[in-house]
N, C-alpha and C positions, 0 to 999 in steps of 0.2 A: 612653251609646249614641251609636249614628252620630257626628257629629267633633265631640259634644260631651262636656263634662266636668262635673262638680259635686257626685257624691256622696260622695266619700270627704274629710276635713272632719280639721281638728287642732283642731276644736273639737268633735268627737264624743263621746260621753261614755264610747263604748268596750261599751256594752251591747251593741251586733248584734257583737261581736269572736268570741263562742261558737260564731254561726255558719261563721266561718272555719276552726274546728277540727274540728268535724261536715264541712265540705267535703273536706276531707281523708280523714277516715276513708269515707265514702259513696263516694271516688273510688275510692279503694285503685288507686294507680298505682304501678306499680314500672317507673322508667324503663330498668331492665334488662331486662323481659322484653317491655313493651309492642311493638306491630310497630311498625318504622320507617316511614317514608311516604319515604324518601329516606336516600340517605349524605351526611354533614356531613363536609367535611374543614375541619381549625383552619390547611392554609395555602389563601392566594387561588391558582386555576388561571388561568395565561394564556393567552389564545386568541394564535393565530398571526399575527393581525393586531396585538397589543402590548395589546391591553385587556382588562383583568381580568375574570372570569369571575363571574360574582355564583351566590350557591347556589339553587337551584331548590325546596328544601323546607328545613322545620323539623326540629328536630334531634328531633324527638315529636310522633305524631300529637295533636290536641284529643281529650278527653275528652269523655262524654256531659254532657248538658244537662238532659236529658228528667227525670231523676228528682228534680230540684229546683227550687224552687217559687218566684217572685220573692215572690208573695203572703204566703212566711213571714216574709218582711223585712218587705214595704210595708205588711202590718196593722200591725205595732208603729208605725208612724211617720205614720199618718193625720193630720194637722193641722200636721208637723213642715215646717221647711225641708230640700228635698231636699239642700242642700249641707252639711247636718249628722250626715249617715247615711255612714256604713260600710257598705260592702257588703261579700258575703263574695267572695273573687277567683274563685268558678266562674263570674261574672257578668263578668269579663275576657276579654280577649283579648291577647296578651304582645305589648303594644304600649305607651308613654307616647301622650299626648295630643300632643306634641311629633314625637311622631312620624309620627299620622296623618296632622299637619296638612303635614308633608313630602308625603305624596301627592297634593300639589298637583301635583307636579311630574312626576307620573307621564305625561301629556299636553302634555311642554314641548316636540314639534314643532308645536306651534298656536301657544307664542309666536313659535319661529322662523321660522313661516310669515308671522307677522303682521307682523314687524321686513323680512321678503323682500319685500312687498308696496308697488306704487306707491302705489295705490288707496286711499285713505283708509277706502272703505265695505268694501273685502276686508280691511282692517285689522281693522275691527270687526266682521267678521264671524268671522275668526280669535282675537279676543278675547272675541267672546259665546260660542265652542266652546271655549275653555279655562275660562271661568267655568264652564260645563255641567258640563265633564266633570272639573273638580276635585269634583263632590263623589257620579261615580259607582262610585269604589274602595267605596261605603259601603254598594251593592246587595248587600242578603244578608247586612251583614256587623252582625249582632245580639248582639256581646260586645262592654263595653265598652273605651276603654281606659283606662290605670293611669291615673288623675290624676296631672300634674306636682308633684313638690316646689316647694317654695319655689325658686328658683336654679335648680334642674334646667335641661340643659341639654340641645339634641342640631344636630349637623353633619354636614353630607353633603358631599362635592366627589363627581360624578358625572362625570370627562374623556369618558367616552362619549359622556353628555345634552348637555355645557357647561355646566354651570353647579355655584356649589355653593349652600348654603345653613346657613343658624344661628337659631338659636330659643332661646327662655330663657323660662321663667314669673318673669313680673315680682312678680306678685300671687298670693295664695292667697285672697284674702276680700276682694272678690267676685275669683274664678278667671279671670287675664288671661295668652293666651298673644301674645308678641310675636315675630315671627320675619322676616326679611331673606332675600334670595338675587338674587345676581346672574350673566348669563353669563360665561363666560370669556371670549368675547371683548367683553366690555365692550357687550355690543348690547342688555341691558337691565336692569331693576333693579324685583324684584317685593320687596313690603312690605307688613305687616300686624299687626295683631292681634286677637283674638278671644276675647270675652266671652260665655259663654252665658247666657242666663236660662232657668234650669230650671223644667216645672210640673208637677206629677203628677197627672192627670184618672181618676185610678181604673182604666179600663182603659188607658189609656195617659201614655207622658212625651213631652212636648215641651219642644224646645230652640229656643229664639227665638234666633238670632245678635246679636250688637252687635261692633263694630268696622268699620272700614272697610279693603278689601283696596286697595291701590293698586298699578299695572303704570306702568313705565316705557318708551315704548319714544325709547333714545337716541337713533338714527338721524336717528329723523322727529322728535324732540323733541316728543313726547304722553306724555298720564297720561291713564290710564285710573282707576275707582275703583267701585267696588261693595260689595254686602255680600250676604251667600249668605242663602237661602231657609231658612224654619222646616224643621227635622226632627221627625217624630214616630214613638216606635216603638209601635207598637198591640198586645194582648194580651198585654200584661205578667201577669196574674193567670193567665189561663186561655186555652190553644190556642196557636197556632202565631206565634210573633214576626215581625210584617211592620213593615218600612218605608216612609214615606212621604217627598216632601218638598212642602212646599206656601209660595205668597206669591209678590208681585212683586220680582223685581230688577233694578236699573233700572245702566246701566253707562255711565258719562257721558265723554265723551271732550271733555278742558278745553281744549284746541287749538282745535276743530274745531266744538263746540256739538255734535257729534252723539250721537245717546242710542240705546241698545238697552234695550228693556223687555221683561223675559221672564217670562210667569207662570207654575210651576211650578202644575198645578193639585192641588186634592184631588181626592182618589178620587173622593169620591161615590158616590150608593147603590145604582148597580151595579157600578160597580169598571171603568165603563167608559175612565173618565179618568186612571188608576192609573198616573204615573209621565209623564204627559204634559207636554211643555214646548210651547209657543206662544207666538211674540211676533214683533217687528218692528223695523228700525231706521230712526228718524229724522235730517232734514238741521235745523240750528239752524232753520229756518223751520217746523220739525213735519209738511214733506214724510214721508211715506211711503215708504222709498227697497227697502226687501223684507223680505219676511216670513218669520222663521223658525221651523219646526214638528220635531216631533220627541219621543224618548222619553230622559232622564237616562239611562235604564239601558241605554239602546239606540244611537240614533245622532242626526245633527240633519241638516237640508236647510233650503234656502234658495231661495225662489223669489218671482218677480216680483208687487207686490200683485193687480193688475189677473190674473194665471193664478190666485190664489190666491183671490180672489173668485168667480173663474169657475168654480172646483173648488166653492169651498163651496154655492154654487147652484144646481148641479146635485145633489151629493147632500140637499141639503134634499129636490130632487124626489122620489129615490128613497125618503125615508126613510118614507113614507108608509106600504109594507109591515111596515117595524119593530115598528110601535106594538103588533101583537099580542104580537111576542115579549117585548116593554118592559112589558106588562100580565104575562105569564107568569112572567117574574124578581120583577115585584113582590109575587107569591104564593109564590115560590119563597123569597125572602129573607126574606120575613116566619115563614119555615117554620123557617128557620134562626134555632136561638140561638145556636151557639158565637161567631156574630162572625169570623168567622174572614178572613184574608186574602181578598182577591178574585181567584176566578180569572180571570186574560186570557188570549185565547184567541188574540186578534189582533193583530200587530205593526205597526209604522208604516207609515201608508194613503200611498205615495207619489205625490204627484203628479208629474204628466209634466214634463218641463222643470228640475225642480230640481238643484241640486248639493248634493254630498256636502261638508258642514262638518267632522263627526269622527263616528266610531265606535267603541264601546269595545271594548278588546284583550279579547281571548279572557283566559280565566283559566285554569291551569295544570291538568291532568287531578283530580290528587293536595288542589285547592282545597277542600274539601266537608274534607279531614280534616285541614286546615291554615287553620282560623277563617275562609272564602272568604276569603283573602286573595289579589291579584293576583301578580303574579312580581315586582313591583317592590315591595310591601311585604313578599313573604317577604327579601328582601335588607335590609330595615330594620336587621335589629338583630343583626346579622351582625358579628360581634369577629372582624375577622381578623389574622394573629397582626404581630406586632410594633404595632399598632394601638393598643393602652392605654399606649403610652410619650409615644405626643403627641396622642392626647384631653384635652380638658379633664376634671377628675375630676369635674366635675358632669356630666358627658354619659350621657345615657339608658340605653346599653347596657350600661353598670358598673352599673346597679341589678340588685341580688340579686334583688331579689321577680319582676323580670322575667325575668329571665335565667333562674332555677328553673323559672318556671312556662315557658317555652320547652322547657325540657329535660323537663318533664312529671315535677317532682318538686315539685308539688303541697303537699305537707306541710310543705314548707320555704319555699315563695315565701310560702306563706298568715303563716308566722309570722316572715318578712323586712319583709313589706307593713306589719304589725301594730309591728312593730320601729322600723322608720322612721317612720311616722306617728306613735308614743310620742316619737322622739326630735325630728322637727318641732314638736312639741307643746311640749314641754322647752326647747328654740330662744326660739318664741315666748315663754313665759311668763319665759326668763331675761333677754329683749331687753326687756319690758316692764316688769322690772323695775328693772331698769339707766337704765328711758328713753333709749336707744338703737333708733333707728329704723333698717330694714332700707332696702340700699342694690342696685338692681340695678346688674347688671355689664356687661350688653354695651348693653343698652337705657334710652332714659331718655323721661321722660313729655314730650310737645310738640305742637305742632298741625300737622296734615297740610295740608304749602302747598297743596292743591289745593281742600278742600275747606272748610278753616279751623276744623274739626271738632278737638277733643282726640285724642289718637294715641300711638303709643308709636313712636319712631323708633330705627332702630339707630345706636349709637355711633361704632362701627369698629373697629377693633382684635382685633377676636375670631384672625385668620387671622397671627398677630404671634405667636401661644402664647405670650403672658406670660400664664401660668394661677397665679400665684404667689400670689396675694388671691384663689382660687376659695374660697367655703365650702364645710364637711365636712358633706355632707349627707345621704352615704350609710355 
């Protein structure tokens, strides 16, 4: 769930595999008669300006949800590790993990804003609205995706955006995604990798993060570096699947001393704080230099400490009348047992003076039957034609089990999925028989000059297509 990974396991023992077959038949999808949500064509359209036309929907709408039950999985597996379960793929979304974490890049005029800017502190103000809004493609969006293979691999060049980008799962146990992307015109250099640690609390899973994300920006010669906020998805057993993200993220700029600390808050038990970001950035002396407020899912602003104090002061004043409606909810919730998402009613309280950091892009009408995906991740996994001749073969969008389950043939991705995780399985136990240790390809393990922290760095060589020592993974 959300932009983590860890259930699906080549050390699973293959018991929850039955479920994958039941999914299928409970679906009953016939990708011929199903409605389309959109026309796919197999060549890319050019716009008149010279740039490729990316596809606006899926080649199949998502299927229902409703009639199946996470709870049939997660009772068999109470005490187990979550990264040794097989899920069945109606708990997907036809995406790799390799690929969601591309949507970083979905908000890459905030890096280019931030390489434009004199200003040291509009830099990192430009850089605490890309961290934010890297991880609000994930609002809504409650299927997981496919776990990377071992090697798997996935590339972007977007000449649009500027930039392109490569990724590779280094590791399968514990599940490390390592990925690189720089602009084209050489104006910066983003890098990272990402380890989750999975937990299952009964009604809910959380994904704690581990890895460190690092920005480069060449111009000004800064590194930036952070690490993203816990995810949780909530009513996993019973009721309506919400998202949360919660925890501090602190974004250290090693030039300058200067820090941005932003706390993603929890909900909490009205649901009044649901999705809320607040924080501030400091000068190396722990000056206060402005404070940032705002919604993940919504937008961020930025305003002076001293208007920001004076804002919160006043409404303390007012909040006096509350307290009866704040007694009223506490009788009302307690009424409530589904548990259920929290409603919000209210959008970001603006204060006067502020500016506008980022706001997230509208999402496509047709979103809601195309897994809430944004416009920029329907484009993801999009084969357009002469395309597989200079892919690498480990790259994402030549996975069967995904590519089926896109096409909304269901029956076939489910026993593709099942296919390749047998033959990753097979892999592992032939390497450890041989005592031959597995050897990534584009990425190798080292410490991030900035922070001196363990790291996974990129090689180089990926954009050369010597793909000739790729392994046969799929």
């Amino acid at each position: 769930y959300g932009f983590y990974t860890g259930f699906d396991s080549d050390n699973s023992s293959g018991d929850f595999s039955e479920a994958n077959h039941k999914v299928a038949e409970m679906l009953d999808l016939d990708p011929h008669q199903s409605n389309r949500t959109g026309k796919h064509n197999g060549e890319t359209e050019i716009q008149e300006n010279g740039i490729k036309r990316h596809r606006t929907s899926l080649p199949a709408p998502m299927f229902s949800r409703s009639d199946f039950s996470v709870w049939s999985i997660l009772k068999k597996c109470i005490g187990l590790e979550l990264s040794k379960i097989t899920m069945p793929i109606v708990f997907n979304e036809p995406l790799s993990f390799l690929q969601r974490i591309t949507e970083y890049m979905e908000h890459i005029y905030l890096i280019n804003k931030a390489c434009s800017h004199a200003d040291p502190l509009e830099r990192m103000q430009a850089v605490a609205a890309f961290a934010v809004s890297a991880v609000a493609s994930q609002w809504e969006r409650t299927g997981k995706p496919f776990n990377p293979l071992l090697g798997e691999t996935y590339e972007l060049t977007r000449e649009d955006l500027g930039f392109r980008f490569i990724s590779e799962q280094v590791s399968h146990h514990p599940p490390i995604s390592a990925f690189y992307s720089e602009g084209l015109n050489k104006d910066f250099i983003f890098h990272g990798s990402i380890y989750p640690k999975l937990k299952f609390w009964g009604k809910s899973i959380e994904a704690e993060p581990r890895g460190i994300i690092t920005l480069e920006l060449l111009k000004h010669n800064e590194a930036y570096t952070w690490t993203n906020p816990t995810c949780c998805v909530h009513n996993v057993i019973i009721g309506k699947l919400w998202l949360e993200q919660y925890g501090t993220v602190e974004i250290v700029n090693h030039s300058t001393g200067d820090k941005c600390v932003l706390n993603f808050k929890p909900c909490g038990l009205f649901g009044k704080e649901l999705h809320r970001v607040e924080g501030y950035i400091q000068d190396k002396n722990r000056k206060k230099l402005c404070v940032i407020y705002g919604k993940w899912t919504e937008c961020l602003w930025c305003t002076d400490p001293t208007t920001y104090e004076t804002y919160k002061k006043n409404e303390k004043r007012g909040g006096e009348q509350k307290k009866l409606k704040a007694s009223e909810d506490v009788i009302k919730s307690e009424n409530d047992e589904a548990d259920d998402m929290p409603e919000v009613q209210d959008t970001v309280q603006f204060i006067p003076g502020s500016k506008l950091l980022w706001r997230i892009n509208c999402r496509p009408p047709n979103s809601s039957q195309m897994y809430n995906f944004t416009s920029f991740a329907v484009s993801l996994n999009e084969l357009e034609k002469g395309m597989e001749a200079i892919l690498a073969p480990t790259d994402c969008r030549l996975r069967p089990d995904i590519r089926n389950m896109e096409n909304g043939n269901m029956d076939v991705a489910s026993k593709e999925k099942e296919r390749l995780e047998e033959k990753q399985r097979a892999a592992r136990k032939e390497r450890a028989k041989d005592e031959v240790e597995w050897h990534t390809r584009w990425f190798h393990q080292g410490t991030n000059p900035y922070t001196g922290t363990s790291d996974w760095l990129y090689s180089g060589g990926y954009f050369d297509r010597n793909f000739s020592d790729c392994p046969d993974i799929y």
